[in-house]
DSSP file (Angstrom, degrees, kcal/mol; ACC not computed):
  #  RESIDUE AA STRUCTURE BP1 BP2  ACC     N-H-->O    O-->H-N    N-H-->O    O-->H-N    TCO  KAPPA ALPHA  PHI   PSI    X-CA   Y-CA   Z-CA
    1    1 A X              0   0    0      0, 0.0     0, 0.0     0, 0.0     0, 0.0   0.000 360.0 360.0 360.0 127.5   13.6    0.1  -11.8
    2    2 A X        -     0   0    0      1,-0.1     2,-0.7     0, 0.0     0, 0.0   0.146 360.0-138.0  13.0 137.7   13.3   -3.4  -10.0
    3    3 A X        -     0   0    0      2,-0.0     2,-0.2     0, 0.0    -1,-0.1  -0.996  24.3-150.9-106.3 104.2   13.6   -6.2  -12.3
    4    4 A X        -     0   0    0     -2,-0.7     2,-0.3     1,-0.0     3,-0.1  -0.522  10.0-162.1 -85.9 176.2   10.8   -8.9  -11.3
    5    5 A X    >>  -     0   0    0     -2,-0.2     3,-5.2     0, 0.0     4,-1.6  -0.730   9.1-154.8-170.7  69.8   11.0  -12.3  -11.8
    6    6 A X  T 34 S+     0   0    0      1,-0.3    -2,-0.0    -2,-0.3     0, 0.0   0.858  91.0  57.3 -56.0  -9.8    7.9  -14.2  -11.7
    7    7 A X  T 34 S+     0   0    0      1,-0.2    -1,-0.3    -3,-0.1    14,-0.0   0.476 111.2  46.1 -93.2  19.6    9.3  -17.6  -10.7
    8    8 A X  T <4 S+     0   0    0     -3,-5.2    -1,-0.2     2,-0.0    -2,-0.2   0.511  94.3 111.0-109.9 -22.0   10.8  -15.9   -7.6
    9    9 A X     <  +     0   0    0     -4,-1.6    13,-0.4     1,-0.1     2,-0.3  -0.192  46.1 177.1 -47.8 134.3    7.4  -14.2   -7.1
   10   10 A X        -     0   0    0     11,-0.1     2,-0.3    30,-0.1    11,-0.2  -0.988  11.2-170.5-143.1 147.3    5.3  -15.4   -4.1
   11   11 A X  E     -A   20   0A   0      9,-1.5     9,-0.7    -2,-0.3    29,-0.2  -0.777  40.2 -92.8-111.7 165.6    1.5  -14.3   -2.3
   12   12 A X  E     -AB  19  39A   0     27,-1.2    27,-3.2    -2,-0.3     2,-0.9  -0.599  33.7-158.9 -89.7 128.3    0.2  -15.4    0.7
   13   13 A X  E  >> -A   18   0A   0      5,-2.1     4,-1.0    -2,-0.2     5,-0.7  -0.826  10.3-150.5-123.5 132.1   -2.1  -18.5    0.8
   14   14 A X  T  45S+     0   0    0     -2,-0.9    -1,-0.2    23,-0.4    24,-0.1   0.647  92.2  57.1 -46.6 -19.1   -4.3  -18.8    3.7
   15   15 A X  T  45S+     0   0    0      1,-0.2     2,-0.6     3,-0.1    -1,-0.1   0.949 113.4  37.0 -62.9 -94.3   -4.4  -22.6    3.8
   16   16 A X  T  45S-     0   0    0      1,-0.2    -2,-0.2     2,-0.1    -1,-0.2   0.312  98.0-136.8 -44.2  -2.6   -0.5  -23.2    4.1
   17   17 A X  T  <5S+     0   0    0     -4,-1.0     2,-0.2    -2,-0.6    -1,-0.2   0.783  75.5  78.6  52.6  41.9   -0.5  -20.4    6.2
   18   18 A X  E   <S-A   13   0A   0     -5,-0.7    -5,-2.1    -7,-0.1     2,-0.9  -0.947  86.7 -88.0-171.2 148.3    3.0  -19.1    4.1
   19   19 A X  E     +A   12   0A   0     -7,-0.2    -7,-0.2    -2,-0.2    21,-0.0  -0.651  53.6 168.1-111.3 143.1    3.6  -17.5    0.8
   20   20 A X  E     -A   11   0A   0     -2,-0.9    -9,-1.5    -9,-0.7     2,-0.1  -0.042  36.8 -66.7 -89.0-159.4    4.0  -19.5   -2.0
   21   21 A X        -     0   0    0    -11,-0.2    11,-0.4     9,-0.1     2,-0.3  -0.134  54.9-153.3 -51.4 160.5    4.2  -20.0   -5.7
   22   22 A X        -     0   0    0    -13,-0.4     9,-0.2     9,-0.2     2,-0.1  -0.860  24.4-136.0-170.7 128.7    1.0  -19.3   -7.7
   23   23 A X  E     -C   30   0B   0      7,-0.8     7,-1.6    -2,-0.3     2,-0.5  -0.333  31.1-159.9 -14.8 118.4   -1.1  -19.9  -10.7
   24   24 A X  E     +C   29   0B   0      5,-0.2     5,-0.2    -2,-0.1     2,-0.2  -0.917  15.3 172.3-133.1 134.9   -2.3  -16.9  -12.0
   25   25 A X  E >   -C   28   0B   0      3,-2.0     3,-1.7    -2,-0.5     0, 0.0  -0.683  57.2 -66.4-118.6-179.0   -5.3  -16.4  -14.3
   26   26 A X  T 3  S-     0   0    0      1,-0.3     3,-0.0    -2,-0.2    -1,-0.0   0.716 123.6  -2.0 -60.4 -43.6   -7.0  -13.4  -15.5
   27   27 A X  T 3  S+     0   0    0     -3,-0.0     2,-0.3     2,-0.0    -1,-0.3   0.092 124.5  50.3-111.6  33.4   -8.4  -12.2  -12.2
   28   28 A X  E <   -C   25   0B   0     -3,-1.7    -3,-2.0     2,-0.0     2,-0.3  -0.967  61.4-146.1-147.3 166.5   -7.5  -14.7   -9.5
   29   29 A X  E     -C   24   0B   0      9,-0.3     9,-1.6    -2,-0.3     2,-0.3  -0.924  14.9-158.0-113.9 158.6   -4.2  -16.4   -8.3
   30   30 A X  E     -CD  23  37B   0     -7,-1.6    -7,-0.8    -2,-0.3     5,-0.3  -0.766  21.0-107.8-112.0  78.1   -3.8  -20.1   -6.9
   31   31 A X     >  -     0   0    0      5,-0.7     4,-0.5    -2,-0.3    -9,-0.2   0.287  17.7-140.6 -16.3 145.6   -1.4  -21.8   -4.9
   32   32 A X  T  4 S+     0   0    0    -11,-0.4    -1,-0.1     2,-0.2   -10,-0.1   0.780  99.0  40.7 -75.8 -37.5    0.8  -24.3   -6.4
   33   33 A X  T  4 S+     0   0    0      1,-0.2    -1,-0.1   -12,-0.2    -2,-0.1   0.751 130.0  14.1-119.2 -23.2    0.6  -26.5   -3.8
   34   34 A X  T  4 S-     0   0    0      2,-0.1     2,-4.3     0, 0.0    -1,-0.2   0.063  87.6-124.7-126.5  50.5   -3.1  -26.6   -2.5
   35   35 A X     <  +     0   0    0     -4,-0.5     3,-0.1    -5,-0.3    -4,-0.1   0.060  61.1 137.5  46.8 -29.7   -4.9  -25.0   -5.1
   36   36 A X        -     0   0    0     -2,-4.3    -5,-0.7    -6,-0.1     2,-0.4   0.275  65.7 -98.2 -35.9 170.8   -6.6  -22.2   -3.0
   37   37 A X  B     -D   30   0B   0     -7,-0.2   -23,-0.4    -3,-0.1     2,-0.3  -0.757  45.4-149.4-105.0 169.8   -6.8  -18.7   -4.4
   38   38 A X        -     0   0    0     -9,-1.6    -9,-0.3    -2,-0.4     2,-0.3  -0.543   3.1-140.1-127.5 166.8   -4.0  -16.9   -2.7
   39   39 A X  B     -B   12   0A   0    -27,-3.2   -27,-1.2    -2,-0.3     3,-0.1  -0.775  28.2-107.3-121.8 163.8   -3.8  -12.9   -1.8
   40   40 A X  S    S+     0   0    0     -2,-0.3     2,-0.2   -29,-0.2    -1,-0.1   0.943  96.2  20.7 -54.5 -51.9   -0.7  -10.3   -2.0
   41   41 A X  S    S-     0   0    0    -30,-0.1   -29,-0.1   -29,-0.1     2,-0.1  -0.754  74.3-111.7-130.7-179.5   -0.2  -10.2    2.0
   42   42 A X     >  -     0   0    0     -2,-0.2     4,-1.1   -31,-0.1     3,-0.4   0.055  55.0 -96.4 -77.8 176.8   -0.7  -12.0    5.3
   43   43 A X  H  > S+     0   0    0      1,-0.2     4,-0.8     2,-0.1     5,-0.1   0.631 126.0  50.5 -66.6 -32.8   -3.3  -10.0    7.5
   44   44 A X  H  4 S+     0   0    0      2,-0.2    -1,-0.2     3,-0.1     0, 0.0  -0.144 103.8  49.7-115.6  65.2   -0.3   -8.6    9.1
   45   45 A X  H  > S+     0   0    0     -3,-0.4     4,-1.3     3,-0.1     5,-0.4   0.309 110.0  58.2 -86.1 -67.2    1.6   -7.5    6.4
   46   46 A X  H  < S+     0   0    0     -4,-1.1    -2,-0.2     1,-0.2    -3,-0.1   0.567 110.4  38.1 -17.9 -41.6   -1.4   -6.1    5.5
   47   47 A X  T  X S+     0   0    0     -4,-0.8     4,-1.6     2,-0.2    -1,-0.2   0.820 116.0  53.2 -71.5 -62.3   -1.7   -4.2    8.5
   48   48 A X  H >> S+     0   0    0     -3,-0.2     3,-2.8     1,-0.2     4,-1.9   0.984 112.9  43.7 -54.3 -82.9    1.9   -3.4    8.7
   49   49 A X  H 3X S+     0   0    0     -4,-1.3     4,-0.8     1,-0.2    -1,-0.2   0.602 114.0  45.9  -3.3 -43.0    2.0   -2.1    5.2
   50   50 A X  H 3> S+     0   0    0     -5,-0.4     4,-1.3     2,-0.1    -1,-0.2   0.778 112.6  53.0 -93.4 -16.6   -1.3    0.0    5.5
   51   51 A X  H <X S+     0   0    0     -3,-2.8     4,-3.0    -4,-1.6    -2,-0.2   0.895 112.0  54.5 -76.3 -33.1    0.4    1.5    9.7
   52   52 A X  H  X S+     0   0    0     -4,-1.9     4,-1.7     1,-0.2     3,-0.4   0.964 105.7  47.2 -74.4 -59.4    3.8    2.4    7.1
   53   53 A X  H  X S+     0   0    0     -4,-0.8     4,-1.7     2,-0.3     3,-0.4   0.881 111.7  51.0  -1.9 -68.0    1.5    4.6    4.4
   54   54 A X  H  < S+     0   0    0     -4,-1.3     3,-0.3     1,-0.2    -1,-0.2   0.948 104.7  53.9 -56.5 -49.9    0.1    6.3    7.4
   55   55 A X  H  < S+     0   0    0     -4,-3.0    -2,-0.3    -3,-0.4    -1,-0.2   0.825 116.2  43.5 -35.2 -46.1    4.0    7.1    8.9
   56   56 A X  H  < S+     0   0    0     -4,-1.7    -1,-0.2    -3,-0.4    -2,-0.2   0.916  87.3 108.1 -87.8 -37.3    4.7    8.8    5.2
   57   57 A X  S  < S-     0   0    0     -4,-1.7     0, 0.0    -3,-0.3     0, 0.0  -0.291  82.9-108.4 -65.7 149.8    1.6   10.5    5.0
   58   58 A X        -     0   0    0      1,-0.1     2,-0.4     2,-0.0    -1,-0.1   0.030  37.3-138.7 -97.0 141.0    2.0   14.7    5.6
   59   59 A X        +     0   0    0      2,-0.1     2,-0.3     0, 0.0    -1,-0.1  -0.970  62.5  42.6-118.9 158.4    0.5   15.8    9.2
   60   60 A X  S    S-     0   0    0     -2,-0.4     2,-0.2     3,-0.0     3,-0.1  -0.829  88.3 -85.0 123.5 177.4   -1.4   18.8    9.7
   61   61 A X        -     0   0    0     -2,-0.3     2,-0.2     1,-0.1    -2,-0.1  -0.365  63.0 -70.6-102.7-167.1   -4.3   20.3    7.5
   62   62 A X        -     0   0    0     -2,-0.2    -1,-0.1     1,-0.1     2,-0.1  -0.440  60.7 -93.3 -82.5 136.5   -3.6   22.7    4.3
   63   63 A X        -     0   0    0     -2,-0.2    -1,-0.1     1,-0.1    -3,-0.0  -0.565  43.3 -92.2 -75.0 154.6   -2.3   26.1    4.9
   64   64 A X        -     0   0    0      1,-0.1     2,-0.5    -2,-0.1    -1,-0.1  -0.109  28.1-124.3 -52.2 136.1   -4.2   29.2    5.2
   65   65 A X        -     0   0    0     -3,-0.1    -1,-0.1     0, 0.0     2,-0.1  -0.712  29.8-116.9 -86.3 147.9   -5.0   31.2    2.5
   66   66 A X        -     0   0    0     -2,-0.5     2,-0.3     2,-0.0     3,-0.0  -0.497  31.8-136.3 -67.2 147.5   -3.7   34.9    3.2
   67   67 A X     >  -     0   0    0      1,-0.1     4,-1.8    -2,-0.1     5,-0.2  -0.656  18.2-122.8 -82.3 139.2   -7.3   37.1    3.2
   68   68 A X  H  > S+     0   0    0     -2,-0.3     4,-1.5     1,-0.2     5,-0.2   0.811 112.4  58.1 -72.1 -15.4   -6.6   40.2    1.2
   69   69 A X  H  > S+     0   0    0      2,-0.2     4,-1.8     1,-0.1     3,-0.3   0.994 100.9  56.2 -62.4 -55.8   -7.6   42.3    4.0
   70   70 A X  H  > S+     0   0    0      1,-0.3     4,-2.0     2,-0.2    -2,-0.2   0.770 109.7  48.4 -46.2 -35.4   -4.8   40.6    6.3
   71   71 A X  H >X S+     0   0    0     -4,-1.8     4,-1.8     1,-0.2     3,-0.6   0.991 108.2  50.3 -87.6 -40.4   -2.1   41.6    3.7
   72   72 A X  H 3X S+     0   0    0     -4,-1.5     4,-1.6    -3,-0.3     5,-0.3   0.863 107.1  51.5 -52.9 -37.0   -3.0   44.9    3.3
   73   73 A X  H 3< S+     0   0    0     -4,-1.8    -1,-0.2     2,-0.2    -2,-0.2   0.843 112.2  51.1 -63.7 -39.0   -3.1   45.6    6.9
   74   74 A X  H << S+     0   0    0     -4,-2.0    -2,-0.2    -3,-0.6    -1,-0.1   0.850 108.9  48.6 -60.7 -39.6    0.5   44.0    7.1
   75   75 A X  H  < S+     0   0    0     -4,-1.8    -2,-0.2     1,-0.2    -3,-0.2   0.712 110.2  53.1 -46.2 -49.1    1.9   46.1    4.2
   76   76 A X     <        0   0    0     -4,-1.6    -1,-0.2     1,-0.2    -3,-0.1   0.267 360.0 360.0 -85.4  -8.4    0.5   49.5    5.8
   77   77 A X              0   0    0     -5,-0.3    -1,-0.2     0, 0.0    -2,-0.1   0.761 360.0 360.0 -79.6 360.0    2.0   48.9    8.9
């Protein structure tokens, strides 16, 4: 597993446009450098991030279930 590091950990703050360092208290974080509360990603990270999750996800529906008529009619054949 990943080893983190919070003083190389950085979020995005909309002010500085960049991500920094951050404050964090129990449910918000802050930029170091203009105090604003600060996010995980950019809007397009965000984006990017949510198009790669779609890429992974399975395409298609669910398979059929066999009908028990169907198999018996195959079997008999």
């Amino acid at each position: 597993m990943e080893q983190l590091d919070y003083y190389a950990d950085r979020k995005f703050c909309a002010h500085c446009q960049t991500y920094v360092s951050y404050l964090m208290s129990l449910d918000k974080s802050f930029c170091v450098q203009c105090g604003n509360e600060v996010r995980l990603f950019s809007q397009e990270d965000w984006q990017a991030f949510n198009r790669a999750l779609e890429d992974r996800r399975p395409k298609g529906g669910r398979p059929r279930k066999n009908q028990p008529n169907q198999q018996q009619n195959k079997e008999s054949a």
